[in-house]
N, C-alpha and C positions, 0 to 999 in steps of 0.2 A: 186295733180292734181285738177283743175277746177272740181267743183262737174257737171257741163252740160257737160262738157267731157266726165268724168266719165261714167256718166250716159249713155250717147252716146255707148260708149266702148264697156260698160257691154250689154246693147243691142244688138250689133253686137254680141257679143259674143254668148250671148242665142239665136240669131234669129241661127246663123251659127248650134248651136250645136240640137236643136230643130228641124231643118230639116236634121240634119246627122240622129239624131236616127229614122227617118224615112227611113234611107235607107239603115241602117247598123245593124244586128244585134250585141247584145253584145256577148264577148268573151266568154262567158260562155255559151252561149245557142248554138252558133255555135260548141262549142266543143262538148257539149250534142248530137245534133242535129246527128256531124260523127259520134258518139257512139252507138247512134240508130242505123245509116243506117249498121256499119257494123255488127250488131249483129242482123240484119234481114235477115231471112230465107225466108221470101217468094217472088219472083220475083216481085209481081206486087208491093209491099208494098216498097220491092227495087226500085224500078222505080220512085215511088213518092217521095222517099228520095230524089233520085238523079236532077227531076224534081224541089224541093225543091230549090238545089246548084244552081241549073241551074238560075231560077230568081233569086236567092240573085248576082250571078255575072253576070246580065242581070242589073239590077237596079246600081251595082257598075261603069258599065261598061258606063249608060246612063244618070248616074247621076241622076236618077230618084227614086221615095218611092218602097219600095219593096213589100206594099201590095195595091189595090187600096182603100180600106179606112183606111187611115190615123187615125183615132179615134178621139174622144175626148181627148184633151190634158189635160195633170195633172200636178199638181209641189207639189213635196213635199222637203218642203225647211226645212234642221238645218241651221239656223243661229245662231253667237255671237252675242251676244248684244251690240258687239263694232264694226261688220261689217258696216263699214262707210257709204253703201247704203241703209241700214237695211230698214230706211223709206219710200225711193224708190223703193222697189223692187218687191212690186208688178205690178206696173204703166212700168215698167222695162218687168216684163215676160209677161205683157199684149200686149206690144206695139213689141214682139220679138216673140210673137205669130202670128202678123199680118204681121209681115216683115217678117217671115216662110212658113207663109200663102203662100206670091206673089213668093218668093225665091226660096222653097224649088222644085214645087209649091206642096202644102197641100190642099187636098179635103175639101171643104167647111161642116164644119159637127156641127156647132151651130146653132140651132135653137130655136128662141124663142118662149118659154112657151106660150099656149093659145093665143100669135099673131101672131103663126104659120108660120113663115117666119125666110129665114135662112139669119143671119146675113152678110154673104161670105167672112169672113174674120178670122171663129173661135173664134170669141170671143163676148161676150154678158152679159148678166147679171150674174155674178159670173163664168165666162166662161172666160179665163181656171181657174178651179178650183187649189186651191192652201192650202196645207196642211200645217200648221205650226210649229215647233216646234223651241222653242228659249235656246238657251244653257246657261245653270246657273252658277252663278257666281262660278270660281274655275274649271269650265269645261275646257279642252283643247278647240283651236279653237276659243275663245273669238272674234276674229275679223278678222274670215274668214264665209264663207258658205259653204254647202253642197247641192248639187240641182241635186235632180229627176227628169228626165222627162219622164212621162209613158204617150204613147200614147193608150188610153183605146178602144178596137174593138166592132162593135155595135152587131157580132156575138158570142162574146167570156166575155171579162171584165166585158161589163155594163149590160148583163144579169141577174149577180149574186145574190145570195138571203140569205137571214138572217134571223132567227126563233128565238124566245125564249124556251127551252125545261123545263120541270118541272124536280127537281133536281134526280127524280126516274128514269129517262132517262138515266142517267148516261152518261161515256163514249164512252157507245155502242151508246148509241142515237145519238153523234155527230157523230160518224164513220158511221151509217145511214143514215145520212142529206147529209154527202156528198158523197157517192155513189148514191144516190138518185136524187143529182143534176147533180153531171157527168155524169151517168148513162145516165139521160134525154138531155143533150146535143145533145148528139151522134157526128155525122158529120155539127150541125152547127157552133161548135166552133174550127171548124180546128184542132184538133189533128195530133200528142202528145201536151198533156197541161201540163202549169205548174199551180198545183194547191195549192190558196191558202185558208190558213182555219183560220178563229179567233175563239178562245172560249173567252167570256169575261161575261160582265153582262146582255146585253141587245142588241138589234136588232142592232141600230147605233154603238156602240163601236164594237161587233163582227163584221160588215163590215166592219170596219176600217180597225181593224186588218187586215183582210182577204185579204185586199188591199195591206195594208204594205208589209206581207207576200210574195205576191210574185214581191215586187222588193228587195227581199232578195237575193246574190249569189246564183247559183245553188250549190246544194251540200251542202250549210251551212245548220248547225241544233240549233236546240232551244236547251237553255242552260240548261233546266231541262232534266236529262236524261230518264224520263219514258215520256214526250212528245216527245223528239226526236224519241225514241224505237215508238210510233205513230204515226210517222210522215213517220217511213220507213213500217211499218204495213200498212199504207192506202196510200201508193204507190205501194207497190207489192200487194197488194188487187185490185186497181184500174189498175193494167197492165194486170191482169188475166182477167179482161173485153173484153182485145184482140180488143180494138177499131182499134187498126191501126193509121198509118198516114190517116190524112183527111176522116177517119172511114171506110176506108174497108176493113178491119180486118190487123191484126200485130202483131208483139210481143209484143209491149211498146203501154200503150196508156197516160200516164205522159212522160213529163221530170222531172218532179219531184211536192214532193210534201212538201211545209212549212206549218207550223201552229204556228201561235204568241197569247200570251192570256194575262189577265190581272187576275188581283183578281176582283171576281167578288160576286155577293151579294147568301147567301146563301141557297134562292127559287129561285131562277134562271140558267137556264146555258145558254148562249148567244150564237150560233153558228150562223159563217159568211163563205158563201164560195166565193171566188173571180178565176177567171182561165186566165190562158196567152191561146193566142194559139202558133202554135208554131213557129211564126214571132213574139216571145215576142220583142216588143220594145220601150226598156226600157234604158236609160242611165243614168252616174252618175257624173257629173261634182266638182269638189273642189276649188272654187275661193278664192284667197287670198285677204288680205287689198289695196294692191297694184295693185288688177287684173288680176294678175298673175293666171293661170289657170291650173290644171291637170285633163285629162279627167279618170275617174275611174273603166268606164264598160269596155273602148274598147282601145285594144291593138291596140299600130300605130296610134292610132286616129289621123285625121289630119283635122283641121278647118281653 
């Protein structure tokens, strides 16, 4: 294919799917989400479940975003190093962010740094932000992609905060930091949340993580099993807070909770907390060398 075709294609493509995940949650939070409602006991907290369905198929129905702020958008892209647009594909999720913008339509929410002025189109200097990672040689996938789209909420995601703790802190101390944050939420982060946690070495790697984290499956767990065994520890520790849906009190106040870490240096512990609310949305698209596309969060997906 003409590489300007190409180009073209994959634009439509990411303009198309960047404004579905505005209006669709993934399959996984929506099944979390009935899980909640029915294993709530209290009517009003019933209610707000149900209120919940009620705009997810108000927004399907009208074709419209399911929350009114859209967020700041994200891409956390796996590429092969053989993916034929590799070069382009920033220029690519830039220009598919502003055709989502007008398309989808997306609330205008970049604004530039100290010239205080919102760009109205979502994008700006290093906006949308784009995470990398390139797949090494012998990896599967050599010359395909893999692409995130997390739209981050200015009540919920880009609040989130990152410490360094001194290493007598221990464990306990990171299971502090984020009760501490959740905790301090309350009801502006729209609960049930999904939370996420980095431990790593320093302030910026554990946000990362924390980020990564939760566009993790619901349900998936970290592959070490005493972080896993903590990962369900500070989810039923954080439901027993009884925030509720949209905090006014409930059974659940997660959909759950990930935590990803790295090796990290040994005066330090790094802890990141990042949180969805729980209009997490988040997609997962798989594009092949040819263009060919499967969408990975959402069942049925149709663009």
């Amino acid at each position: 294919m003409d590489t300007r075709l190409a180009r073209n294609k994959l634009t439509d493509l990411m303009a198309a799917f960047t404004g579905y995940v505005g209006k669709h949650l993934p399959t996984d939070v929506l099944d979390k989400l009935a899980e909640l409602r029915a294993g709530e006991t209290s009517p009003l907290a019933a209610a707000v479940y149900d209120s919940m369905f009620e705009n997810l198929a108000a927004a399907a129905r009208l074709d419209r975003p399911c929350c009114q702020d859209t967020g700041a958008i994200q891409f956390f892209v796996r590429a092969g190093a053989r993916f034929p647009l590799l070069g382009d594909l920033a220029g690519i999720l830039t220009d598919a962010v502003r055709r989502a913008t007008i398309e989808a339509p997306l609330r205008h929410n970049a604004v530039e740094t100290f010239v205080e002025k919102n760009t109205g189109d979502n994008t700006g200097s290093r906006a949308p932000w784009i995470e990398w990672e390139i797949a090494g040689s012998g990896d599967p996938g050599q010359d395909e992609a893999v692409i995130e789209v997390y739209m981050a909420g200015g009540g919920c995601s880009l609040p989130g905060q990152a410490k360094v703790l001194m290493p007598a802190a221990g464990y306990e101390g990171v299971a502090a930091f984020v009760f501490d944050v959740v905790a301090s939420y309350g009801v502006n982060a729209c609960p049930p949340l999904l939370v996420g946690v980095g431990v790593s070495t320093s302030v910026e790697t554990a946000a990362m993580l924390s980020k990564r984290a939760i566009l993790r499956p619901l349900g998936s767990r970290h592959p070490n099993p005493d972080a896993a065994r903590m990962e369900l520890l500070l989810e039923n520790g954080l439901n027993r807070l009884g925030l509720g849906p949209q905090g006014i009190t409930g059974n659940a106040t997660v959909l759950g909770v990930h935590l990803e870490s790295s090796a990290r240096h040994p005066s330090t512990i790094g802890v990141g907390v990042s949180v969805g609310c729980w209009a997490h949305r988040r997609g997962t698209i798989r594009i092949g060398a040819d263009l060919s596309h499967e969408v990975l969060s959402h069942k049925e997906a149709s663009l």
